[in-house]
C-alpha positions in Angstrom: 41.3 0.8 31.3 40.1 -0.6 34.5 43.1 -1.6 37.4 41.7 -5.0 38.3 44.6 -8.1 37.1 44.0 -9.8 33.9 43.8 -13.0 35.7 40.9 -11.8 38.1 38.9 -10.9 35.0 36.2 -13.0 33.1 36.6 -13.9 29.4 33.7 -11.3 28.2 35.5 -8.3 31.0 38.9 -9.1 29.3 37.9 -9.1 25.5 35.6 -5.8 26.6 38.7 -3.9 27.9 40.9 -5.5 24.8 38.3 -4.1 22.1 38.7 -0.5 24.2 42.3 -0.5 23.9 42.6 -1.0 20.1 40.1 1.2 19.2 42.1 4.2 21.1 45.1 3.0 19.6 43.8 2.8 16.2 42.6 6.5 16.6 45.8 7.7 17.2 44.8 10.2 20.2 46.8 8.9 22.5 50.2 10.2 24.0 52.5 8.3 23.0 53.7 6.7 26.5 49.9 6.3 27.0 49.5 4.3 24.1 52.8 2.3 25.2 51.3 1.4 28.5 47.9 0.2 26.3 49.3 -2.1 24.5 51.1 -3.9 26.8 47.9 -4.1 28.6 46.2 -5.4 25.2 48.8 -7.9 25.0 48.7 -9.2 28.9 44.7 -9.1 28.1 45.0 -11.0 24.9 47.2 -13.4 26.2 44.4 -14.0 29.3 41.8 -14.8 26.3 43.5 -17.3 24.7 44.0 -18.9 27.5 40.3 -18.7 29.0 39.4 -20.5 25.6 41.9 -23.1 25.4 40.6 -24.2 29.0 37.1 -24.2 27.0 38.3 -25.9 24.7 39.7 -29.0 26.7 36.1 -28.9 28.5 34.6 -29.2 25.4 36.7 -32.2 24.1 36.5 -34.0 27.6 32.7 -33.8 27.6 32.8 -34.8 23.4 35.2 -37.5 23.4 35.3 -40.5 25.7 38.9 -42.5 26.0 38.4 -45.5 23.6 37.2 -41.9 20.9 32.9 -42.6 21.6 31.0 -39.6 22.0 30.1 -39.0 25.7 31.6 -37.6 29.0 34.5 -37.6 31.4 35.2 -36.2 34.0 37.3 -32.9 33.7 40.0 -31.6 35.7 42.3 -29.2 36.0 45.5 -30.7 36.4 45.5 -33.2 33.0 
């Protein structure tokens, strides 16, 4: 597990890290505290994902659909 914030991550760093976590919790290895600590990690990293591709996917359908439902672009931001 790396120490940098879930948040500061990138969408590939976060779902690198996830993949890590469950395959040392599906091997069983770990102490048990350790494997505590993991998965609330896994979850904090999961939860970071999802959210990464929703914000994809709201680029995606501002640059596929215009306001009267044509194909084309509009301008993206943040706060809609």
């Amino acid at each position: 597990m790396t120490d940098k914030a879930p948040d500061q991550m990138s969408f590939e760093e976060s779902l690198q890290e996830l993949e890590k976590i469950v395959q040392n919790l599906e091997s069983g290895k770990a102490p048990l505290e350790e494997s505590i600590s993991a998965y609330e990690r896994g979850i904090t990293l999961k939860t970071q994902c999802e959210k990464k591709l929703k914000e994809a996917q709201e680029k995606i359908e501002k640059i596929t659909m215009t306001p009267d439902g044509q194909l084309g672009t509009v301008p993206f931001t943040v706060n809609e």
